[in-house]
N, C-alpha and C positions, 0 to 999 in steps of 0.2 A: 661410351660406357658410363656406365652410372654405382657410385659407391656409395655407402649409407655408414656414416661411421658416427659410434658413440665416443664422445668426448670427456675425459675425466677430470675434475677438476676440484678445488675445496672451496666447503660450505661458505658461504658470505663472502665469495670473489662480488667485486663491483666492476659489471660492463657497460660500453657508456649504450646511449638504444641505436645509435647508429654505429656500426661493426663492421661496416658490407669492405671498409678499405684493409682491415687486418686480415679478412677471411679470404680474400683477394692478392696480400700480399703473402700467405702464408701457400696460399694454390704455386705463384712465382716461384715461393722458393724452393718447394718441390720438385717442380719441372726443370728449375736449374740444376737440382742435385740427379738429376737422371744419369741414365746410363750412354753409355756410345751408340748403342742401337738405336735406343729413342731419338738422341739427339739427330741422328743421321735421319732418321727416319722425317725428323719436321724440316728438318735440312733440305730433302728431296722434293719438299713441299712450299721451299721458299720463303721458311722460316728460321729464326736463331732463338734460341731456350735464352741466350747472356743478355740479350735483349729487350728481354719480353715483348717479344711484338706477336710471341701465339698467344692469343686471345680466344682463340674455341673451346671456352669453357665458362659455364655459371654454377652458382649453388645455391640454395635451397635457403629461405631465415633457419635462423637459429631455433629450436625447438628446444625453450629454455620452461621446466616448470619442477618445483614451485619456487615463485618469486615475490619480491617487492619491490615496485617503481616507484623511484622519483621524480615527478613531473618537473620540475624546475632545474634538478642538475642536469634529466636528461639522461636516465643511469637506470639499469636492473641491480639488483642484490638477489645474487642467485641461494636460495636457500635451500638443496639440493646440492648432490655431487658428481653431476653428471648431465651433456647436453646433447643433442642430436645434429646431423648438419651431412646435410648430402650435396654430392658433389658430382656435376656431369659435363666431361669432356667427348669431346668428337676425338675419337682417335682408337687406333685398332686395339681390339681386344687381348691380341697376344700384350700389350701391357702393362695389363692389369693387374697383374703381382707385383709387376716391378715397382709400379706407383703406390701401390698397399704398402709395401716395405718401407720405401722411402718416408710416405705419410707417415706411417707407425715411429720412425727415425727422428724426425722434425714435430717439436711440438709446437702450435698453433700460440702465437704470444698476442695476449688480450687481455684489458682492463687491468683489474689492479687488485693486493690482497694484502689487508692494512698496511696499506700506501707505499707496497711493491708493486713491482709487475709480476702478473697473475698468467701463468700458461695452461694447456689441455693439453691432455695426451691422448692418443687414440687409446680406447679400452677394446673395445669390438666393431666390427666392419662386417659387411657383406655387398657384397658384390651383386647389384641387380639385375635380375634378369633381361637380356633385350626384348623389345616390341616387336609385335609383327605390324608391319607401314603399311596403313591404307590410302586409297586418292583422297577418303575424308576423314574425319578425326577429331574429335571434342576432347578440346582439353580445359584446362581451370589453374591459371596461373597464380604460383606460389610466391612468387617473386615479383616485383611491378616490371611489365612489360613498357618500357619507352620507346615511341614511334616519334622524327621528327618530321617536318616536311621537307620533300624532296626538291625542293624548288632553290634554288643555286644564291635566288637573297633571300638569308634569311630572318625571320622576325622576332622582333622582342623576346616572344611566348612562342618558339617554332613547334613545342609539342603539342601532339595531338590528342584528341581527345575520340575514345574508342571506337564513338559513334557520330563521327566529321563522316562527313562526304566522301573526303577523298584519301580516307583512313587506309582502306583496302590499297591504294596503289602504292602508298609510300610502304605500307607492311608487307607490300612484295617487293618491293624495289629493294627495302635493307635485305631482304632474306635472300635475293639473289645475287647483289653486290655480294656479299659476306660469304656467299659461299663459292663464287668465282676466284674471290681471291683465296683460300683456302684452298682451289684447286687450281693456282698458277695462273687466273684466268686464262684458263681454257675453256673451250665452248663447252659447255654444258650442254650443249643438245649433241654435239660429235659424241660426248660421253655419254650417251643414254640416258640422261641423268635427267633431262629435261626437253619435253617436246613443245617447242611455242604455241601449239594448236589446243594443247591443254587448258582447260576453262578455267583459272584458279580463281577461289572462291569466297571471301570473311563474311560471317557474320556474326553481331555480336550477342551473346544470350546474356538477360538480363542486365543488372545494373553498373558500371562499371565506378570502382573508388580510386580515388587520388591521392599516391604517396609521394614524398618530397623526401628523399636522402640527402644528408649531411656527410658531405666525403675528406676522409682527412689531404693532408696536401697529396699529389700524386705528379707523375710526369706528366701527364696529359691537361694539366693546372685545372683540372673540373672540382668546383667544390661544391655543387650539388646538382643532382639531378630529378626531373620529376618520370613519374610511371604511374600507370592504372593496374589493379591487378582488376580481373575480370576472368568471366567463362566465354569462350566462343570454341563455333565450328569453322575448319578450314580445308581447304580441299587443294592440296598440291601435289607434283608428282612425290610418289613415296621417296626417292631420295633425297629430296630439296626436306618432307616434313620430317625424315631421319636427321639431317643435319639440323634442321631447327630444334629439334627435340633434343637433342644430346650437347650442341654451342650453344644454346639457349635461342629464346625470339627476340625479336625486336633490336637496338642497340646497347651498346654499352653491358652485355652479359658476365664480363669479365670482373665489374664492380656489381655483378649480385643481381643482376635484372634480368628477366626474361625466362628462369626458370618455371617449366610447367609439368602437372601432374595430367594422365589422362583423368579425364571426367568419367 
C-alpha cells in the first residue's frame, strides 16, 4: 500500500538536505506502535516490529517548496508551512487505517526551529490507489535505486552503475533474495509467485544520475550510501514487480532508496 501524506509544519523550520535516517526512523516508530493484529500478522511472516528487522518499506524525497538552501551547512529553510512525502509498504491492505491513525498520532521529528527541534504533523493523507501488475512496466525512479554486486568479495566501489553489464543480474538477484525472505523463504515458484522459465528483463532508458546520501548513525553502522535515480523498463512475474513496487527496488529501501513512480 501506498499513502501520500501532507506534513505540517512552521514557516522557517531548517532541515538538514540529507533526512532519509529521521523519515526512516519515524516509519520504525509507527510500525512499533501497531496493533496486536499487525504485529501477529508480521509475526507469521518471520518478523518482529521491537526489532525493526521489517524493512518492506521506502518513501518518496521530500516534496519541500518554497525554499532556501544552503550549500555549505548542507540545510533547507523551509519557507512554506507545509511538506509532502509518500510512503509505501508491502503489506495487506486491511491496515491501512490502522497505520493512518497511528501516523496521524506520531509526529515526524526533524531539523530544528530557532534552535529547537522542529516536528510535522500529518494535516492530510490519501491512500493510493493500487496498480494493476504487468509482466512489463516502466517506471522512473523517485528515490536512488542502489544495486551492489552480487559477487560474495566485495569491492571498494561494489555499486553499480545502471548501465554495467551485469547490472540486470545483481537487480534480480536483490529482488528475489528480498522477497524470499519476506516470504519465509519459501519457494516462490511452489507459490505461484514465480516461474523460472520466465524471461526477466532490465533495461535502462535514457541517462542514469548519481546520488550519494549522508545517513545519520544507525544500527546497521551505514553512513552513507550511493544510488542512481533513473527510468527503466522491467519485465518480471507480476508478483515479484508488486513486491518491488510497494518494498521498494534495489537495496537498502528502508533508508529512503528505491522508491518508484510508473513512467
Amino acid at each position: 500500500m501506498r499513502i501520500q501524506f501532507s506534513l505540517s509544519c512552521q514557516k522557517g523550520t531548517i532541515i538538514p538536505i540529507n533526512y532519509q535516517s529521521e523519515i526512516s526512523q519515524w516509519v520504525f516508530d509507527v510500525l512499533s506502535k501497531a496493533g496486536s493484529e499487525l504485529a501477529t500478522w508480521v509475526q507469521q511472516r518471520g518478523f518482529d516490529l521491537s526489532s525493526r528487522n521489517y524493512k518492506l518499506f521506502t518513501f518518496s524525497p521530500l516534496a519541500i517548496y518554497p525554499y532556501e538552501m544552503d550549500q555549505v551547512k548542507q540545510e533547507f529553510k523551509l519557507l512554506g508551512n507545509q511538506v509532502k512525502l509518500s510512503i509505501s509498504i508491502y503489506l495487506d491492505p486491511s491496515f491501512e487505517q490502522q497505520l493512518v491513525h497511528i501516523f496521524r498520532q506520531v509526529p515526524l521529528a526533524l531539523g530544528t526551529l530557532e534552535g529547537r527541534p522542529a516536528q510535522f504533523e500529518v494535516k492530510h493523507w490519501q491512500v493510493m490507489q493500487p496498480l494493476q501488475f504487468k509482466d512489463t512496466m516502466q517506471f522512473k525512479a523517485v528515490s536512488p535505486i542502489s544495486i551492489t554486486t552480487v559477487e560474495e568479495i566485495k569491492t571498494a566501489n561494489p555499486y553499480l552503475l545502471p548501465d554495467s553489464e551485469n547490472y540486470d543480474i545483481s537487480f534480480f538477484t536483490h529482488a528475489v533474495r528480498r522477497m524470499k525472505a519476506a516470504l519465509q523463504y519459501k519457494s516462490l515458484a511452489n507459490l505461484k509467485m514465480l516461474d523460472p522459465s520466465f524471461p526477466m528483463h532490465y533495461r535502462l532508458m535514457g541517462q542514469a544520475k548519481s546520488r550519494l546520501i549522508h545517513l545519520k548513525p544507525n544500527p546497521e553502522s551505514i553512513s552513507q550510501l550511493r544510488g542512481f535515480v533513473y527510468e527503466f523498463e522491467v519485465s518480471m512475474p507480476p508478483a515479484v514487480m508488486e513486491f518491488c513496487y510497494y518494498a521498494g527496488f534495489g537495496e537498502y529501501p528502508h533508508l529512503g532508496f528505491g522508491y518508484v513512480d510508473v513512467k
